[in-house]
C-alpha positions as CSV (number, residue, x, y, z in Angstrom):
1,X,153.6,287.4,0.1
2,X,153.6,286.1,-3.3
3,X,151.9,283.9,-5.8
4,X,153.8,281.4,-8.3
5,X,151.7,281.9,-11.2
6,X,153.2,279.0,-13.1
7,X,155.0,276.0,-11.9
8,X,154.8,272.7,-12.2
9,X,154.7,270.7,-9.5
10,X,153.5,267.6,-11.2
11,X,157.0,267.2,-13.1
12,X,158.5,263.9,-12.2
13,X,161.6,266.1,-10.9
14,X,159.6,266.4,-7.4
15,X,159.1,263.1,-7.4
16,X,161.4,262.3,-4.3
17,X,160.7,265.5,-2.3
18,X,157.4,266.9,-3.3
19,X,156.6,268.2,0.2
20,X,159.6,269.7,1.1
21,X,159.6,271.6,-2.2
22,X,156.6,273.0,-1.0
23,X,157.3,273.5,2.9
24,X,160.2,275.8,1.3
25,X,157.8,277.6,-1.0
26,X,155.6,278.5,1.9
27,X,158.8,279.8,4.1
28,X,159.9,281.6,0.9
29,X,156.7,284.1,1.5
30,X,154.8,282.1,-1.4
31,X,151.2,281.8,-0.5
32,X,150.1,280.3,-3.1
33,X,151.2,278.5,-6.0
34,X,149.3,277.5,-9.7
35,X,150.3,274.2,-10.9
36,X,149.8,274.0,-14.9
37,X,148.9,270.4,-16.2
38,X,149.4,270.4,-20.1
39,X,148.8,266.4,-20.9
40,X,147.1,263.6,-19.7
41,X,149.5,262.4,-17.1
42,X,150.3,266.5,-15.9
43,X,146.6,267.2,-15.3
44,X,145.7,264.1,-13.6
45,X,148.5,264.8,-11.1
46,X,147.7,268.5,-10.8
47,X,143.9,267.4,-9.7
48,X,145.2,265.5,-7.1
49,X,147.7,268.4,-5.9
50,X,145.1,270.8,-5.8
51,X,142.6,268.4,-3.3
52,X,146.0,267.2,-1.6
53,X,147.4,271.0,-0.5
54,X,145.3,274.3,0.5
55,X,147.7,276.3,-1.1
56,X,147.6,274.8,-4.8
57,X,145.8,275.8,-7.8
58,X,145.7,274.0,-10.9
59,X,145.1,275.1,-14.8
60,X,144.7,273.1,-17.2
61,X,145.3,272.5,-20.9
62,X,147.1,271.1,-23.7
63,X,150.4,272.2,-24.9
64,X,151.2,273.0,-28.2
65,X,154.1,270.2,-28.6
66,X,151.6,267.4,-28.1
67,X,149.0,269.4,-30.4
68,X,149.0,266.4,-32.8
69,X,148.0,263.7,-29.5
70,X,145.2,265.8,-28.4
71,X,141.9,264.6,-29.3
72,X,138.4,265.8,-28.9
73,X,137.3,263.7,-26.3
74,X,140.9,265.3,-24.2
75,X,139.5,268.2,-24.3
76,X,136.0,266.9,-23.4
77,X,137.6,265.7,-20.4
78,X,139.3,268.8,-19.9
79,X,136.6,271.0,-19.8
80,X,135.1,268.5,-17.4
81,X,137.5,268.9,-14.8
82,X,137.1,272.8,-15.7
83,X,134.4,272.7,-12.9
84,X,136.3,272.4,-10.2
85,X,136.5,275.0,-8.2
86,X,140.3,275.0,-8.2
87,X,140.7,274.8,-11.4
88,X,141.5,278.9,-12.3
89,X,142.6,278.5,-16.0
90,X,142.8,277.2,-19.2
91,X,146.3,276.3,-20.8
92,X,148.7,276.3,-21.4
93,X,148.1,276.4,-24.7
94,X,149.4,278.3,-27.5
95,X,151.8,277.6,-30.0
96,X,155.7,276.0,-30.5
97,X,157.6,276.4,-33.7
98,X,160.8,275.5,-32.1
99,X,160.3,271.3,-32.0
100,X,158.6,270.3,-34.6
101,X,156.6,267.4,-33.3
102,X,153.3,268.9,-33.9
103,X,152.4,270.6,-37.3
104,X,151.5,273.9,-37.2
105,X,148.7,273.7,-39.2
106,X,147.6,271.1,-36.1
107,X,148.8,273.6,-33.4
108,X,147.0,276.1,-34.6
109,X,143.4,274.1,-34.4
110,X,144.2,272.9,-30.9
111,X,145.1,276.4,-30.1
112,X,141.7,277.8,-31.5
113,X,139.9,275.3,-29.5
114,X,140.9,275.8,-26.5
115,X,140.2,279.6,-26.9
116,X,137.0,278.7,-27.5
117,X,136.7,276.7,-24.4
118,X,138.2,278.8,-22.0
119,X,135.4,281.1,-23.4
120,X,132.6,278.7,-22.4
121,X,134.0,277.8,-18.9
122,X,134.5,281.8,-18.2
123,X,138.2,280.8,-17.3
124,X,141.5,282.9,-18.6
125,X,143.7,281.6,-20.6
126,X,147.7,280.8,-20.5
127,X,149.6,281.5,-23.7
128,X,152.6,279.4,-24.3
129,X,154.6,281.7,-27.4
130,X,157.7,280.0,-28.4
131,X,159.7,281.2,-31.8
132,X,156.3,281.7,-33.1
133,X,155.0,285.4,-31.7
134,X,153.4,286.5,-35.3
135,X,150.9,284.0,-35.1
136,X,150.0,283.6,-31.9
137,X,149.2,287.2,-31.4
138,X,147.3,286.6,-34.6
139,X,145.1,283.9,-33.4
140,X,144.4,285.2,-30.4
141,X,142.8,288.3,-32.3
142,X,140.8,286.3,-34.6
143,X,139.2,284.4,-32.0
144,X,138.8,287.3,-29.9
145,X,140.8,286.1,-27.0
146,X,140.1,288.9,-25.4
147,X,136.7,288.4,-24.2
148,X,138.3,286.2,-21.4
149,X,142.1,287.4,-21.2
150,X,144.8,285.5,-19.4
151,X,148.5,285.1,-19.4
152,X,151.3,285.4,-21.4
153,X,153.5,283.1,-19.5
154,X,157.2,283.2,-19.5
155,X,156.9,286.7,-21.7
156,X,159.7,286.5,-24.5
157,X,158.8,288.9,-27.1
158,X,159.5,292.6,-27.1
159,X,157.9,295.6,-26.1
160,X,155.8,296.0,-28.8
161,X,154.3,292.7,-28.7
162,X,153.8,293.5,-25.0
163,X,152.0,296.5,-25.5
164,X,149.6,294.8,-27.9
165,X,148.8,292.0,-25.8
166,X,148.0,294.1,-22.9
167,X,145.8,296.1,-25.2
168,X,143.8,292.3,-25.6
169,X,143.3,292.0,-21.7
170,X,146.7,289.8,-21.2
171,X,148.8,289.4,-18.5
172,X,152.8,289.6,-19.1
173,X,154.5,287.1,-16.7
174,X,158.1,286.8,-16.0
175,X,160.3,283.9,-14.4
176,X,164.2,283.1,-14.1
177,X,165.4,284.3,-17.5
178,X,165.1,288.1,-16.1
179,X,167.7,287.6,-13.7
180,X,170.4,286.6,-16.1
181,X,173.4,288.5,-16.5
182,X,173.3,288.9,-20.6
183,X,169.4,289.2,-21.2
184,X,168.6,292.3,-21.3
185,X,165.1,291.7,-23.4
186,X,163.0,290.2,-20.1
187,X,164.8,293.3,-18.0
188,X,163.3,295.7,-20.4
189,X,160.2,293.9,-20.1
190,X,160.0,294.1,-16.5
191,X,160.4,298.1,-16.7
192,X,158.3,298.3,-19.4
193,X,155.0,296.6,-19.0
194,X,152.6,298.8,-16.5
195,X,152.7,297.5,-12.5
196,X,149.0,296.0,-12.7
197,X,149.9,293.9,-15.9
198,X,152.8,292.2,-14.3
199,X,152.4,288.7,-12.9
200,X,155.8,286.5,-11.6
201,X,156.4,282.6,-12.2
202,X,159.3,280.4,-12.3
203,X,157.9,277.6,-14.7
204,X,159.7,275.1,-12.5
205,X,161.3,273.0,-12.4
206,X,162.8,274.8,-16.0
207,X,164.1,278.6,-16.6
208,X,165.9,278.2,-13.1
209,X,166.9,282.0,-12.1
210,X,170.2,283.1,-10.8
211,X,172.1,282.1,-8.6
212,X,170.9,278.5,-9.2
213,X,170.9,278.7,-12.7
214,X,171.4,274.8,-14.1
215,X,169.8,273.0,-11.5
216,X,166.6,272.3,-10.8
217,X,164.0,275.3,-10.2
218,X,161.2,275.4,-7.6
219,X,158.7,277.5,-6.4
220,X,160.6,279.3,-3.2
221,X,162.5,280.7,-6.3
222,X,160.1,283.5,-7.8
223,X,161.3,285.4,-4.6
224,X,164.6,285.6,-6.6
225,X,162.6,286.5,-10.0
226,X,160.1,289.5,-7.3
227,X,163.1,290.6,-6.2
228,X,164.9,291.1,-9.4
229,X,162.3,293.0,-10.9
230,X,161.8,295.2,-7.8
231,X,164.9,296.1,-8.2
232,X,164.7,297.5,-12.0
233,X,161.5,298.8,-11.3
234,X,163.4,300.9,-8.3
235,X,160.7,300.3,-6.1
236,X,160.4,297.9,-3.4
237,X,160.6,294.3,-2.8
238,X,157.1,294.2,-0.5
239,X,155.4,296.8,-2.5
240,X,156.3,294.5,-5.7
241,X,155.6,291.7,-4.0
242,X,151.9,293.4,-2.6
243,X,151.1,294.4,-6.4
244,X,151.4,291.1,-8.0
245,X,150.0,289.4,-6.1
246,X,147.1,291.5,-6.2
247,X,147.0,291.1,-9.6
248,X,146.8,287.5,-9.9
249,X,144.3,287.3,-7.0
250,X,142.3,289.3,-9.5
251,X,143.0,286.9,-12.9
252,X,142.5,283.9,-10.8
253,X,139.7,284.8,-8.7
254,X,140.9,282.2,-6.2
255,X,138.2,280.2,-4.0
């Protein structure tokens, strides 16, 4: 079996075949799968997914992107929603310095925030890292993320950077990108980063892994991504499969 750390579900890309996505998901071996809501319109839908299917759990945050539309009272409502039992993280958050929609002066403060209350809702935390590793790493030092760990989701930084975030209680998690042909980094990574720290994803419907590279991703998909890995690793698919999802039955602490 395996668990879909990060996917999201509430995408309008599922809007026309939501169920079957997830009927193939559950055929796939994926027992469960953790829908990320990261605006207002992302986590209402993923509150209603997780009451709608057994099988789906939601986290929820504010992406670094929107930083500058994110308001107290969002993440008032946020950490309202926190409470619900299927509610197993906080994010993702983090930071963005490839679009420049959000300063990063303003990314930063939202970051910080939400640190702070994953910290009071005892709930890990999912790291979005993009062009902007430095940082992010630094942040989550100075506010001592730490104390409640989490997830650096769709792991793009190199070995180092791995080895220092695992040193802060993180999780690395991989997706489609380590099944392509010409990148080697997230293959490194996948050797690299010690069994129990290793979590699988397909952030779907994006980072779609090969063979279906260009369409649209899903869920029954981080079977391709186990498998990969499992291969590098030389071990096998089932004992891959077993550890990971061990591991984020652990982060999660799934009710």
């Amino acid at each position: 079996m395996l668990i879909d750390t990060h996917v999201h579900l509430n995408a309008d890309h599922y809007d026309e075949d939501l169920d079957d996505v997830i009927e193939r998901a559950r055929e796939a071996g994926v027992e469960k799968m953790v829908v990320v809501g990261f605006d207002r319109k992302t986590i209402e839908r993923t509150m209603k997914l997780i009451d709608e299917h057994e099988d789906v759990y939601g986290v929820i945050g504010w992406h670094p992107v929107d930083a500058v539309d994110c308001t107290d009272a969002d993440l008032d409502w946020i950490e309202e929603l926190s409470k619900h039992e299927k509610i197993v993280g906080i994010g993702e958050t983090g930071l963005d310095y490839h679009w420049d929609k959000s300063p990063k002066s303003i990314q930063k403060e939202v970051f910080k925030k939400q640190i702070a209350l994953a910290k009071r809702v005892k709930l890990p935390i999912i790291i979005h890292n993009r062009e902007s590793t430095e940082d992010c790493v630094e942040i989550l030092k100075e506010e001592n993320a730490g104390e409640i760990g989490g997830i650096m989701h769709a792991f793009s930084a190199d070995e180092n950077t791995a080895d220092e975030v695992i040193g802060m209680n993180f999780h690395i998690s991989l997706g489609g990108p380590v099944t392509f042909k010409n990148a080697q980094l997230p293959k490194d990574i996948a050797v690299h980063v010690p069994l129990e720290k290793l979590l699988v994803e397909t952030d779907a419907p994006f980072l779609t892994p090969h063979p279906y590279r260009g369409k649209r991703n899903e869920p029954s998909y981080v079977k391709l991504v186990a498998e990969k890995i499992a291969e590098l690793r030389d071990m096998s698919y089932e004992a891959f499969a077993k550890a990971t999802t061990q591991n984020a039955e652990r982060l999660f602490n799934f009710k």
